[in-house]
C-alpha positions in Angstrom: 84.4 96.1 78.7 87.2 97.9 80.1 88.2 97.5 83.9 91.2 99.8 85.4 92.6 98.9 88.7 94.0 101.8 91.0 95.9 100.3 93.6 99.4 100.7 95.8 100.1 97.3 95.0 99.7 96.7 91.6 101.9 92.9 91.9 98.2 91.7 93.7 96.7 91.8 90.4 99.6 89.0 89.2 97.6 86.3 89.2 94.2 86.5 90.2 92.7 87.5 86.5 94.7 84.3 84.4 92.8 81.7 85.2 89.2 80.2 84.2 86.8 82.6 83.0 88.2 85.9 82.7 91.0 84.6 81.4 89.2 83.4 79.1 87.6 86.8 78.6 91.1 88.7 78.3 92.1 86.5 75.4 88.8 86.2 73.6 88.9 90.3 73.8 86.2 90.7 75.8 87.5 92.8 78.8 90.2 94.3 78.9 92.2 95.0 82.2 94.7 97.5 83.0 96.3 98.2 86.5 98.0 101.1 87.8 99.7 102.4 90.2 98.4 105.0 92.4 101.8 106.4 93.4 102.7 107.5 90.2 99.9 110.0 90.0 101.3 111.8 93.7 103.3 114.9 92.8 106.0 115.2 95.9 109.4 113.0 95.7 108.3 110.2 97.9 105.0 109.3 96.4 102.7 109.8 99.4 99.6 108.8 98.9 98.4 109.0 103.1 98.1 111.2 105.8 96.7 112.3 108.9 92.9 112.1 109.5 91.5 115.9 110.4 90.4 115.6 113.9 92.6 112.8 115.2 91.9 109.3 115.4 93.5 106.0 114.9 95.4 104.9 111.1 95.5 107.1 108.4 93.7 108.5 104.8 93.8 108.2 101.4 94.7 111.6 100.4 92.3 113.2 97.9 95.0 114.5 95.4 96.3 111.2 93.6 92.9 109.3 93.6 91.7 112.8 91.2 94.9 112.5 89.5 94.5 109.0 88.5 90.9 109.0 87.7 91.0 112.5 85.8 93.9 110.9 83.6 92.0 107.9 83.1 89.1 109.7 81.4 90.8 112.5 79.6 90.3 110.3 76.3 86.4 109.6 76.6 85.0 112.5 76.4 86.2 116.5 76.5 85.5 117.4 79.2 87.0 114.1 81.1 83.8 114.0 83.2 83.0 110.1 82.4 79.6 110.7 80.6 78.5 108.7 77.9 80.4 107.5 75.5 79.8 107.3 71.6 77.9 103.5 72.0 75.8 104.9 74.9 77.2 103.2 77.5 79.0 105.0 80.3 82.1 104.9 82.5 81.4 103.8 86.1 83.8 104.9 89.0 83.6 102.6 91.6 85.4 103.5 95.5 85.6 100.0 97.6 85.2 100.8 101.2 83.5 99.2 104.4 81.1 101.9 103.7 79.5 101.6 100.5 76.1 99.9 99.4 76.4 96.2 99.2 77.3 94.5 95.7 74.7 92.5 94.9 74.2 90.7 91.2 72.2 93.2 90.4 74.3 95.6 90.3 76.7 93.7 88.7 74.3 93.2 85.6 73.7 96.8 85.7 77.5 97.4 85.0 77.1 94.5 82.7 74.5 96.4 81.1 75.0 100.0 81.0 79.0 100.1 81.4 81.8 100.1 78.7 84.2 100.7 81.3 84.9 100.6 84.9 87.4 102.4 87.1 87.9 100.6 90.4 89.5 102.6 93.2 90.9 100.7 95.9 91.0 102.0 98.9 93.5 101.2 102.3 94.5 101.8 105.6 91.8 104.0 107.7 89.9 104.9 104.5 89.6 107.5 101.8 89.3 111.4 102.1 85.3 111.9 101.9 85.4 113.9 98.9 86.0 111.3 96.7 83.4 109.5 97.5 81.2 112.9 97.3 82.7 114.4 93.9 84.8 111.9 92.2 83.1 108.5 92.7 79.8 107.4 91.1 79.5 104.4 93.1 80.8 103.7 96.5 80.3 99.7 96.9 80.8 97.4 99.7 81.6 93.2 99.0 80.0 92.4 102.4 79.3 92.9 106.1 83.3 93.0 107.3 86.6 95.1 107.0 89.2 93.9 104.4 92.9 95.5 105.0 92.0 96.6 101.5 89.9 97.1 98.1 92.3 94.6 96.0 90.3 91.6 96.9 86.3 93.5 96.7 87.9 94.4 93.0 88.9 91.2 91.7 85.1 90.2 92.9 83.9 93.1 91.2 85.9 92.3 87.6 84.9 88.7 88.0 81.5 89.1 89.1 80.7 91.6 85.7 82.9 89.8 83.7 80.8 86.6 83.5 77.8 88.9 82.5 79.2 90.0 79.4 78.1 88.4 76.3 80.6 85.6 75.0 81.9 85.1 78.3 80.6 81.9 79.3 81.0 78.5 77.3 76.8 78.3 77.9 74.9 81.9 77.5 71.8 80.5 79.6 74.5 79.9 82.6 74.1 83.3 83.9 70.5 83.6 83.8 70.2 80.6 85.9 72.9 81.6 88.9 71.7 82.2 92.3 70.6 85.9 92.6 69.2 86.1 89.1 65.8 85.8 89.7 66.1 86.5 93.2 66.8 83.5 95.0 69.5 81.1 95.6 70.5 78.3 92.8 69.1 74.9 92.8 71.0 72.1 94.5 73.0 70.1 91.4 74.0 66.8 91.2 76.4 64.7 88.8 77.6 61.0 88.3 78.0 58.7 90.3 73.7 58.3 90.8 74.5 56.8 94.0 77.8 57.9 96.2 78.6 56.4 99.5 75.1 55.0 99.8 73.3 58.7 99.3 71.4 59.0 96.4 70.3 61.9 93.8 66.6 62.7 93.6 64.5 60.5 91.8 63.1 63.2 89.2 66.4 64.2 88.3 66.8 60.8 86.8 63.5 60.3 85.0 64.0 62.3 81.7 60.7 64.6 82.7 61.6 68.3 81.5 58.7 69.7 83.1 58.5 67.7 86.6 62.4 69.0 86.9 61.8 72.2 86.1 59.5 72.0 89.2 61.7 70.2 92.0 64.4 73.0 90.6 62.3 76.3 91.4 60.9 74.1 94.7 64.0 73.6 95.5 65.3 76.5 95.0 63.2 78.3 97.2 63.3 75.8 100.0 66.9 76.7 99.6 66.6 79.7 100.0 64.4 79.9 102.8 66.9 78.2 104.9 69.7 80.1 104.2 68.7 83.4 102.9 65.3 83.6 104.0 65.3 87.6 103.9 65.6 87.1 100.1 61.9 85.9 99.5 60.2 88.9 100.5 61.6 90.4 97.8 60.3 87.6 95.0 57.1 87.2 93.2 55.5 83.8 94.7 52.5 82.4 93.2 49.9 81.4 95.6 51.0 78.0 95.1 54.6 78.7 95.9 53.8 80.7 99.1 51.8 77.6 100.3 54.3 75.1 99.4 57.1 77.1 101.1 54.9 77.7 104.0 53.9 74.2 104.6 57.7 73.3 103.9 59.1 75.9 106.9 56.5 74.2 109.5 57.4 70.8 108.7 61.4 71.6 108.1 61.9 69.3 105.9 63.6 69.4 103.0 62.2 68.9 99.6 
């Protein structure tokens, strides 16, 4: 997996990809990632990359120009007519705008980048926003990290490249890790617990102790859910509950107690 960066600050990227896991992935050969610099791709003597938005209003715009610059010259060498379709392996190139305005990152889009995706181009936008039409004719996704405004997309990429990253194969030190994260199968992790059994009088759960495969594997989808239902409840009308999970759960949330 490829990831390119297109920023105004490429020195943001110093750092945030050499530790832990994608680290890892860098040196194992895994992903690769490659930052540039939007401003080279302007074509006036003082590399503007903003203006004016049409109409008035407050900050200014990403101009159109660069961003197509940048993108086009990215995908000259994929296919011949450098419109990102799919490559030799079948897998594509995904072009990916950050703004306040896109459709919320969730995992599963991330494993569908995981999935489908050889590379990814990650445009990250700034000030006011950018012009429209890259979003209409240049971008193939336009993806939001969450419900607020960032000063920018450096921050939404580094959780996109981390996020996808930790999908690919080889990746992680255990391959079952990322089926079992929270989101996988549509609901929040399981609560974990280590050594010490006992810290500062406040125990771990009695079944976690007793060696019983299956009666864990039960208190870790109950609980599980029971997590979820307090703290993402909106997530469970999206999951497949057996009968006996739905009255479990609904005998749980009138007594409000936890599991």
């Amino acid at each position: 997996m490829r990831f390119d960066l297109l920023t105004i600050f490429p020195e943001f990227f110093t750092g945030p990809f050499d530790y832990g896991i994608v680290q890892r992935a860098r040196s194992q050969g895994i992903v690769e990632i490659a930052v540039h610099d939007l401003r080279s791709f302007t074509s006036d003597k003082h590399h503007v990359v903003d203006d004016r938005p049409f109409g008035g209003g407050d900050g200014m715009v990403f101009k159109p120009d660069p961003i197509f610059r940048a993108v086009e010259s990215l995908l000259a060498d994929e296919t011949p007519s450098g419109d990102g379709g799919d490559d030799h392996d079948g897998k594509r190139t995904a072009v990916v705008l950050l703004s306040a305005q896109g459709r919320l990152f969730k995992q599963a889009e991330a494993a569908r980048f995981a999935n489908e995706c050889r590379r990814i181009i990650l445009i990250c936008g700034r000030y006011e926003g950018v012009d429209e039409r890259v979003a209409q004719h240049l971008a193939t996704d336009e993806l939001s990290i969450g419900d607020y405004v960032l000063t920018g997309g450096e921050i939404p990429a580094v959780v996109v490249v981390d996020a996808v990253t930790r999908l690919l194969p080889g990746a992680l030190g255990s391959e079952t890790s990322a089926v079992h994260d929270s989101f996988s199968d549509g609901v929040l992790d399981c609560p974990h617990y280590t050594r010490p059994a006992e810290f500062r009088g406040i125990g771990v759960p009695d079944v976690l102790l007793s060696g019983h495969h299956g009666e864990v594997a039960r208190w870790r989808r109950r609980a599980a859910l029971l997590k979820t239902l307090k703290m993402r409840p909106e997530l469970l009308e999206l999951v497949a509950l057996t009968d006996e999970e739905s009255r479990w759960l609904d005998e749980a949330g009138r007594a409000n107690e936890d599991y």
